[in-house]
C-alpha positions as CSV (number, residue, x, y, z in Angstrom):
1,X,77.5,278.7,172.9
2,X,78.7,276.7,176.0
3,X,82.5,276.0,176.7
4,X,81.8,272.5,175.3
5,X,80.4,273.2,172.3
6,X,83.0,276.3,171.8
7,X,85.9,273.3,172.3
8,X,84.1,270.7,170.0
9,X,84.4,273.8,166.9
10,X,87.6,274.4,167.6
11,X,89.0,271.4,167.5
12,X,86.4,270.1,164.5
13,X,88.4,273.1,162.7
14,X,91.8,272.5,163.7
15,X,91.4,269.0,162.3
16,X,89.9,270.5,159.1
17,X,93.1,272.2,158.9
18,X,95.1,269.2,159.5
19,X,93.6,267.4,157.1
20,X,94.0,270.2,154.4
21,X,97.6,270.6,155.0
22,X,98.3,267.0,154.2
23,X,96.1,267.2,151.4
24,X,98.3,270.7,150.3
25,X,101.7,269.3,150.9
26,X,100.2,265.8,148.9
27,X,99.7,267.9,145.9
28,X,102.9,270.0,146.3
29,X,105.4,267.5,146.4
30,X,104.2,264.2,144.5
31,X,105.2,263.6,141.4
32,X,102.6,261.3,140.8
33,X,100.2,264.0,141.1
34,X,102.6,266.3,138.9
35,X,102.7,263.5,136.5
36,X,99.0,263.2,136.5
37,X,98.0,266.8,136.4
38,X,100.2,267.0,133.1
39,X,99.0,263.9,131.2
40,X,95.6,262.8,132.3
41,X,92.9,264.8,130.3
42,X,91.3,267.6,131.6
43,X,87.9,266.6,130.7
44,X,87.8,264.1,134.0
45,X,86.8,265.4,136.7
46,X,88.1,264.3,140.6
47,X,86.5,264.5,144.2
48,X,90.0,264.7,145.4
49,X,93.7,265.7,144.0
50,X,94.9,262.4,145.8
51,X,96.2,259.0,144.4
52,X,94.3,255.9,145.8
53,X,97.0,253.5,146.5
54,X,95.1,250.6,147.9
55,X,91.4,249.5,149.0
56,X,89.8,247.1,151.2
57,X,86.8,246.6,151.9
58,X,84.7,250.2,152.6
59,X,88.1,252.1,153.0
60,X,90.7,253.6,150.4
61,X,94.6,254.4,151.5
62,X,96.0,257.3,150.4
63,X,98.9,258.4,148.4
64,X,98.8,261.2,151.2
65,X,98.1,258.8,153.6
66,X,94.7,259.3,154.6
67,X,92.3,256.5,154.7
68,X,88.9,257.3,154.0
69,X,85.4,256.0,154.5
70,X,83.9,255.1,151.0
71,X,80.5,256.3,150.8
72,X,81.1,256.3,146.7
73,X,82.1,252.2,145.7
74,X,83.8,254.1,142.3
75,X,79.4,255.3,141.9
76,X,77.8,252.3,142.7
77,X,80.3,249.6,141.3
78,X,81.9,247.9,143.9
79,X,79.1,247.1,145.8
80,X,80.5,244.2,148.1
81,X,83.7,246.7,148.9
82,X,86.7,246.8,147.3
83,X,88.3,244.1,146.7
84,X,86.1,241.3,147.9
85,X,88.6,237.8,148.5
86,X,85.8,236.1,146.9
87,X,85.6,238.0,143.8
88,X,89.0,238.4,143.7
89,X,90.2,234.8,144.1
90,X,87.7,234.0,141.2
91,X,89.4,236.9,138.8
92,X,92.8,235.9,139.9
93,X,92.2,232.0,139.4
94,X,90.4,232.4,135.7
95,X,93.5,234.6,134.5
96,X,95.6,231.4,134.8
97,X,93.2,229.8,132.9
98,X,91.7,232.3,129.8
99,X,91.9,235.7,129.8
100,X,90.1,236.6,126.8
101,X,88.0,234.1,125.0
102,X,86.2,236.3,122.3
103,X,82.4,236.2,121.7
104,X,82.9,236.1,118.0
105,X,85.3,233.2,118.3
106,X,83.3,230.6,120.2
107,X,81.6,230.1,123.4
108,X,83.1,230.2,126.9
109,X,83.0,229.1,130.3
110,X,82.8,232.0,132.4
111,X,79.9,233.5,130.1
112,X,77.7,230.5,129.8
113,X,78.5,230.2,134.0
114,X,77.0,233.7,134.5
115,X,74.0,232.9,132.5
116,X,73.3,230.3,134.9
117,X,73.8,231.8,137.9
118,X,71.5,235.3,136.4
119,X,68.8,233.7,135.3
120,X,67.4,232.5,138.5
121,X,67.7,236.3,139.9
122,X,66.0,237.5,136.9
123,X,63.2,239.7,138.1
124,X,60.8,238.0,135.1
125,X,60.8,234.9,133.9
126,X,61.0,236.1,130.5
127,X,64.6,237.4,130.8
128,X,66.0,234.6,129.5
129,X,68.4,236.0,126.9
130,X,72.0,238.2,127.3
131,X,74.7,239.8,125.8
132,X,77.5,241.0,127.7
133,X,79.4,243.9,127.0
134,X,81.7,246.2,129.2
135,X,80.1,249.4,130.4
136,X,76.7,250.5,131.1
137,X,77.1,253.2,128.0
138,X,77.4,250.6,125.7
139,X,75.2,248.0,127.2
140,X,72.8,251.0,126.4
141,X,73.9,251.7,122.7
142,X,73.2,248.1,122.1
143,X,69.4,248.6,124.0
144,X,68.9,251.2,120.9
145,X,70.3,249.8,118.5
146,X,68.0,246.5,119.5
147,X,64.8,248.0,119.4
148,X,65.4,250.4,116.5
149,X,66.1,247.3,114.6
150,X,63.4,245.5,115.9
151,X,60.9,247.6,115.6
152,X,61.8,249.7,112.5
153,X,61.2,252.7,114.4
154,X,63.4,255.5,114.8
155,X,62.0,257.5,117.7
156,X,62.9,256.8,121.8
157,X,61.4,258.5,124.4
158,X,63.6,259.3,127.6
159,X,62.8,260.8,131.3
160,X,63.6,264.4,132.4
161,X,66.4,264.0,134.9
162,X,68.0,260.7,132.7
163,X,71.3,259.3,133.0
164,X,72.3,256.8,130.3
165,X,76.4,257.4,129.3
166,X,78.5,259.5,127.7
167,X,78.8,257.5,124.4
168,X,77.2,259.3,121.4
169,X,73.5,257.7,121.7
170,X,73.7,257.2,125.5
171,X,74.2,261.3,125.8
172,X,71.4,261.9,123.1
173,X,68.9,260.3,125.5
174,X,70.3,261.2,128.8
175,X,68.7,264.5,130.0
176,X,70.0,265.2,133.7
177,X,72.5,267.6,133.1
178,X,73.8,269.6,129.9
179,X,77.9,269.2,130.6
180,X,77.5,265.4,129.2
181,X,76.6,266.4,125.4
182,X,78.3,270.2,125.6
183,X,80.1,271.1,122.4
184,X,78.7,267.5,120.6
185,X,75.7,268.7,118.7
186,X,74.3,267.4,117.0
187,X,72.8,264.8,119.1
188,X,71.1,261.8,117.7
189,X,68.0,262.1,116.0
190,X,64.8,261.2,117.2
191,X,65.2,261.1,120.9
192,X,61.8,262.9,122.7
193,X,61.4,263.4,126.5
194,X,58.8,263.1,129.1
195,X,58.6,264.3,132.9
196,X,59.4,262.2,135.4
197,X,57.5,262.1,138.3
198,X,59.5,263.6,140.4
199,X,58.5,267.7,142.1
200,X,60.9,269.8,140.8
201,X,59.9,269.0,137.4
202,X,55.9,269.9,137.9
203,X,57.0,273.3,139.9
204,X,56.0,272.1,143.2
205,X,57.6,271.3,146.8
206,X,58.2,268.1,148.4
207,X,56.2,265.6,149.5
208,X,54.2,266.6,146.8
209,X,51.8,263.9,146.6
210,X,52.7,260.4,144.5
211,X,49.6,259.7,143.2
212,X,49.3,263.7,141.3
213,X,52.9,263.1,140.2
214,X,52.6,259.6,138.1
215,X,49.1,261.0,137.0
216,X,50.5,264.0,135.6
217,X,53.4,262.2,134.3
218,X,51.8,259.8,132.5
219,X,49.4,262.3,130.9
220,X,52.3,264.5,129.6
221,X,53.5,261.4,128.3
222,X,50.3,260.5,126.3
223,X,50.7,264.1,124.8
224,X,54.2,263.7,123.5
225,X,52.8,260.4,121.8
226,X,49.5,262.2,120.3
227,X,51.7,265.7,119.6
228,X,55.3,265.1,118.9
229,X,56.5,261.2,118.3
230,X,53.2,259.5,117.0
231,X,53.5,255.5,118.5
232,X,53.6,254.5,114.8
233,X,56.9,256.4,114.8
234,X,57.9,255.4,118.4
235,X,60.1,252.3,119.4
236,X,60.7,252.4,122.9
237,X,60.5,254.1,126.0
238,X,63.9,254.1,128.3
239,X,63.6,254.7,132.0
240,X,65.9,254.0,135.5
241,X,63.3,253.0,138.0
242,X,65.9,255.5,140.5
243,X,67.2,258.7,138.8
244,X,70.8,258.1,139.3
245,X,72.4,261.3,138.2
246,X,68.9,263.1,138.0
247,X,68.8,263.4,141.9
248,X,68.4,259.3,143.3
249,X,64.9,259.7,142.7
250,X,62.7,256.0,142.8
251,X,59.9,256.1,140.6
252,X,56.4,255.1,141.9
253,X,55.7,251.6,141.1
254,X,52.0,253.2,139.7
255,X,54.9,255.6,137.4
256,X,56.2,251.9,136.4
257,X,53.0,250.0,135.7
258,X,51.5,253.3,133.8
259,X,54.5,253.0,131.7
260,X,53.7,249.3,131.0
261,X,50.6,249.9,130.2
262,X,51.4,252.6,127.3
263,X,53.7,250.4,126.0
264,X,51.2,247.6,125.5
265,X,48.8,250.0,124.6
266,X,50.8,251.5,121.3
267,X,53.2,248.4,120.9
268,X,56.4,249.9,122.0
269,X,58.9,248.3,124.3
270,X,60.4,249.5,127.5
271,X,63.3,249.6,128.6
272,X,64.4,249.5,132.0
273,X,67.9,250.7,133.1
274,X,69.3,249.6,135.8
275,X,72.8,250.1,135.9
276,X,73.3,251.8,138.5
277,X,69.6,251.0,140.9
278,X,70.4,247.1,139.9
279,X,72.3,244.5,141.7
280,X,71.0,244.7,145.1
281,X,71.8,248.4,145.7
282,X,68.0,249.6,146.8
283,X,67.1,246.0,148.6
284,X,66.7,244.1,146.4
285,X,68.2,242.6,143.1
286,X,67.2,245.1,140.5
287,X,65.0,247.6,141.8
288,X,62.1,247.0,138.7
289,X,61.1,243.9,141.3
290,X,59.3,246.7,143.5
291,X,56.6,247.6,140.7
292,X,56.0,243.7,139.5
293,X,56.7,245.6,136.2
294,X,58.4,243.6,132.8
295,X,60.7,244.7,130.9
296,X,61.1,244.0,127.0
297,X,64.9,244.4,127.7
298,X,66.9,245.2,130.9
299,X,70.3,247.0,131.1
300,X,72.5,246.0,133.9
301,X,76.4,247.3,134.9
302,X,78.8,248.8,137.7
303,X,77.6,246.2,140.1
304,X,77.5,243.0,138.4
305,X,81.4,242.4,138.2
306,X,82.0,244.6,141.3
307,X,84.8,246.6,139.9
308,X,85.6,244.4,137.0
309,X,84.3,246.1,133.5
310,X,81.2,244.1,133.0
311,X,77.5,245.1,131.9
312,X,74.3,242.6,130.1
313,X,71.8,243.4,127.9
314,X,69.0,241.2,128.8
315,X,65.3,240.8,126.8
316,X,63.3,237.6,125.9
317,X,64.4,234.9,123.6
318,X,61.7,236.1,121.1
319,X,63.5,239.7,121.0
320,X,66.7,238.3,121.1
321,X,66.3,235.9,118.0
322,X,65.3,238.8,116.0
323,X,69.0,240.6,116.1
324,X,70.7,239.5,112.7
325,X,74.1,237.7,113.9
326,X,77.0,240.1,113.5
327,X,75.1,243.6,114.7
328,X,76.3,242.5,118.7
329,X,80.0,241.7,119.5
330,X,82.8,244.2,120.7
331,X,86.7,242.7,121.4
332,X,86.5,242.7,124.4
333,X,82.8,242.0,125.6
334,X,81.6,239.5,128.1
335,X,85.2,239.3,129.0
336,X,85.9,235.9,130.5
337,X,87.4,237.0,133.8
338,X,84.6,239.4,134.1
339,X,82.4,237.0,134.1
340,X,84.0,235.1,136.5
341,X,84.1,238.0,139.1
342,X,80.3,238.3,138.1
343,X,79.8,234.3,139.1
344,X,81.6,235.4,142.2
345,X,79.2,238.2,142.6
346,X,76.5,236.6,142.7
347,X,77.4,233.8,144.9
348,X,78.7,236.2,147.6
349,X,74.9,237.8,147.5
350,X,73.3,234.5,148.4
351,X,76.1,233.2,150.7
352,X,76.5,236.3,152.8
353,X,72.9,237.4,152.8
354,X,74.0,240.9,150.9
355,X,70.2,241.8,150.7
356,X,69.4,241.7,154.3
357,X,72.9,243.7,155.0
358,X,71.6,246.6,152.9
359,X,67.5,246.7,154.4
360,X,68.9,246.8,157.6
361,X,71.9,249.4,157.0
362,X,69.2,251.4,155.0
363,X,66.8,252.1,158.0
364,X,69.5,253.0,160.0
365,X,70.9,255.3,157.7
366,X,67.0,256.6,156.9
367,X,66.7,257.0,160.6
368,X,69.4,259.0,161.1
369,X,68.7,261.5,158.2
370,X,65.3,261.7,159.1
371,X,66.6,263.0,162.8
372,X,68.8,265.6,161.2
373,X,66.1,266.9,158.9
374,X,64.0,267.3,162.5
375,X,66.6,269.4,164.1
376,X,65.4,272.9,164.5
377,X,68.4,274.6,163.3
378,X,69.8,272.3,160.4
379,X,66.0,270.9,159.3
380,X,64.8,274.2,157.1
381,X,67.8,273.7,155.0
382,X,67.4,270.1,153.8
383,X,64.8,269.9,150.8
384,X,64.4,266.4,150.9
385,X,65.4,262.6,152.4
386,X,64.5,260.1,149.4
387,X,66.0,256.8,148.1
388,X,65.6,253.3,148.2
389,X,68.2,250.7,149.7
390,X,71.8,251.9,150.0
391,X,70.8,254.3,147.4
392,X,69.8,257.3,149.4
393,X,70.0,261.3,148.8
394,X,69.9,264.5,150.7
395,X,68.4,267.4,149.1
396,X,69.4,270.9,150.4
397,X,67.8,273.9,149.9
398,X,69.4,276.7,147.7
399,X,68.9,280.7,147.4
400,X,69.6,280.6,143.7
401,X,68.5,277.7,141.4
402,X,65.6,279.3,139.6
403,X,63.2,282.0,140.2
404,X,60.5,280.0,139.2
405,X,61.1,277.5,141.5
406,X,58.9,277.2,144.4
407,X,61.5,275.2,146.5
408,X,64.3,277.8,146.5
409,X,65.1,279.7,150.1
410,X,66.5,282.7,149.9
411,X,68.3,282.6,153.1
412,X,70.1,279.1,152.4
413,X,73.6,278.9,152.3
414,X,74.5,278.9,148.3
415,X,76.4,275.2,147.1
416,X,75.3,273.5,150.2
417,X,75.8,270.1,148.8
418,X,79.2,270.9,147.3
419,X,80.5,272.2,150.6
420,X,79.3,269.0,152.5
421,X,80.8,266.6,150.1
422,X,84.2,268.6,150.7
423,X,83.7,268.9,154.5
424,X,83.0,265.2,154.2
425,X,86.6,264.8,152.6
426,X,87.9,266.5,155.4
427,X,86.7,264.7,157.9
428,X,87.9,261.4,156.3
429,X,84.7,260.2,153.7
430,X,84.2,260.4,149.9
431,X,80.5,261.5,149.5
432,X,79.6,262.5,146.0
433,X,77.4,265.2,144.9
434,X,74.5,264.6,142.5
435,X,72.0,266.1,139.8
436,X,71.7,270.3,139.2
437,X,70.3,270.8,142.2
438,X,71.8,270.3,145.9
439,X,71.7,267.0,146.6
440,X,74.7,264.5,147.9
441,X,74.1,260.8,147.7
442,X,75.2,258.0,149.7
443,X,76.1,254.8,147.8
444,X,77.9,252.7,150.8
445,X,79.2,249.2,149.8
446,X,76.2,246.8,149.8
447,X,78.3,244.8,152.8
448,X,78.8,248.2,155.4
449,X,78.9,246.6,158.8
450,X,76.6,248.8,161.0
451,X,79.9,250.4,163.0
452,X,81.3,251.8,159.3
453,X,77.8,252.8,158.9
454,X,77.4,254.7,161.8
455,X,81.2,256.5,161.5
456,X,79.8,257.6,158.2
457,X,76.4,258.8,159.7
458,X,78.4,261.1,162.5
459,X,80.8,262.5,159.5
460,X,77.7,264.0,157.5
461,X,76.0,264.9,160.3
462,X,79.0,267.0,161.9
463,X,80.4,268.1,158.4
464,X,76.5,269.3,157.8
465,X,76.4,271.1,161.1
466,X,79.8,272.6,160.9
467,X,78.7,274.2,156.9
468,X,75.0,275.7,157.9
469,X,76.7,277.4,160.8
470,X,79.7,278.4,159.0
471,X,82.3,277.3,161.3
């Protein structure tokens, strides 16, 4: 190692140190954190033992007094960055006018606004019907509940690797990781799943070709109709066109149209998730656009209100009008100033030319992780480079997963992604950590000016570095 390099390690660890201290003397002496540690229940989870006191843009302040690079947006919510004037003016200005006007009570402003400004955007022109509600969990209970009643069918079928919510039907069909249903059997009933076309769930390595993926996906899929959940018994099929939580995973559009297909074939309807793939996170407005594909209903969240608790359920009139009035509602849904952030939203897309921002960040950002993945040295450790948009993941190799699985490497470094995502803190970014195996994702606000971009590019790449070589 030459003097240079032997300086650059040296001082990469003495700021590591710095950084930890303040993080150390953070947690030791705020009350705040005390307070929080005590009260706040321990089924949350936290990237860091901090409190965020402010955020602007693509950086958070600090309790501790670190500012950070956001390579998170609170998973894919505020995707102009925090605190947007725009979006904010428009919450700020509706408070002073109705807070909450209740869907069972009459119409509103705000809600009937929104409409207007979605249905344009819509990526079919069938989508001409919504109900707003105020997560993405229970925009998906009322997608069940929908075409359960619809249909008179009781089964679903769901993708390996799903993520759908933590509410008691959203958990029964999400099927990335076990932690989100552990201890709540049982689950509902009559929830089946197929593969996703994606290699670690046909046993193979990657760049496992596309086209042997969807066609193996969609015959397993067939076989769960003519073996388990006969179509006669089957409602719906429920899919994100990206694994979120499964590993940021974009389906083939062939994956998407062979879905389409089946569903016209048997008469069941499919739904397409797209909570957190939606709203202009993978280039454009909801990632289903890629595939040409329709969806019966659509299930959009975290980015609409950017920050503001907001999420549609969106189908066709004809599906719509077959709901008996009384089975939708909720106190608080389609909140008017929600919707008014959501107005906001969209306006800010078309008058800032969002969707050209995130192309052009994204092939920087593929560009760069391509390069690392080429370097001698740090290259046989990283699995896989795969996303779409600003919706990208690193995959990184690990000596322990599974026996069976063809992908594992002895020699890796064990909880490579873990380590980043800390070394990542360190260094000043919040990068978050994704699926069972070890894969960190990047989910920068939609907005990232190229210079944030490229600060966030040379944290990974150093805090990668700094892990495989154990400094």
């Amino acid at each position: 190692m030459s003097l240079g390099q032997k300086l650059f390690w040296t001082a990469s660890r003495n700021a590591r140190v710095v950084a930890s201290q303040v993080q150390t003397r953070s947690v030791a002496t705020n009350p705040t954190l005390d307070f929080g540690h005590r009260h706040v229940s321990k089924g949350l989870n936290r990237l860091t033992e901090d409190v965020i006191e402010k955020a602007q843009g693509s950086w958070v302040t600090m309790r501790s007094g670190r500012t950070l690079l956001d390579f998170t947006c609170g998973i894919g919510v505020t995707n102009l960055g925090h605190c947007h004037p725009k979006v904010s003016k428009a919450a700020a200005d509706q408070c002073h006018n109705l807070v909450h006007g209740q869907c069972s009570i009459a119409f509103h402003d705000p809600y009937l606004g929104l409409i207007e400004r979605l249905l344009p955007i819509m990526p079919h022109p069938s989508l001409d019907s919504f109900f707003f509600t105020n997560s993405g969990s229970e925009a998906i209970e009322a997608a069940l509940k929908m075409v359960r009643g619809i249909t008179r069918k009781q089964n679903i079928i769901t993708m390996q690797g799903a993520y759908h919510g933590r509410t008691f039907g959203a958990m029964a069909i999400t099927k990335s990781k076990t932690i989100y249903a552990d201890g709540s059997s049982p689950l509902m009933p009559g929830v089946l799943t197929a593969p996703f076309p994606y290699w670690h769930h046909f046993n193979t390595t990657p760049g496992a070709d596309d086209s042997e993926l969807v066609r193996a996906s969609l015959y397993q899929l067939e076989l769960v109709l003519s073996q388990q959940s006969a179509p006669t018994d089957t409602s719906a099929i429920i899919i994100e066109p990206v694994l979120g939580e499964g590993g940021y995973v974009p389906a083939p559009p062939a994956f998407l149209q062979g879905l389409r297909h089946i569903c016209d074939k048997y008469g069941l309807l499919l739904i397409i998730d797209e909570v957190q793939c939606g709203f202009g996170r993978t280039g454009r407005m909801f990632n289903i656009e890629y595939s040409g594909v329709r969806p019966d209903i659509m299930v959009c969240a975290k980015g609409l209100a950017n920050g503001f608790p907001l999420s549609a359920v969106i189908s066709r009139k004809e599906l719509m009008d077959q709901v008996k009035p009384g089975t939708m509602g909720g106190t608080y849904a389609g909140n008017a100033v929600s919707c008014a952030a959501a107005i906001a939203v969209v306006d800010a897309f078309e008058e800032e030319k969002i969707l050209e921002n995130v192309n052009a960040r994204s092939a920087e950002l593929f560009k760069a992780l391509r390069e690392l993945r080429a370097n001698p040295i740090i290259g046989p450790h990283i699995l896989d480079v795969r996303g779409q948009g600003l919706m990208v993941a690193v995959e990184f190799a690990s000596p322990s997963h599974s026996t069976f699985d063809p992908a594992v490497k002895k020699d890796a470094p064990p909880n490579l992604a873990a380590k980043v995502s800390k070394r990542c803190l360190e260094k000043g970014m919040l990068l978050l950590t994704t699926s069972v195996y070890e894969t960190v994702r990047f989910i920068p606000a939609l907005n990232i000016s190229a210079e944030e971009l490229a600060k966030g590019i040379n944290i990974f790449k150093e805090a990668v570095q700094e892990v495989i070589r154990g400094v």
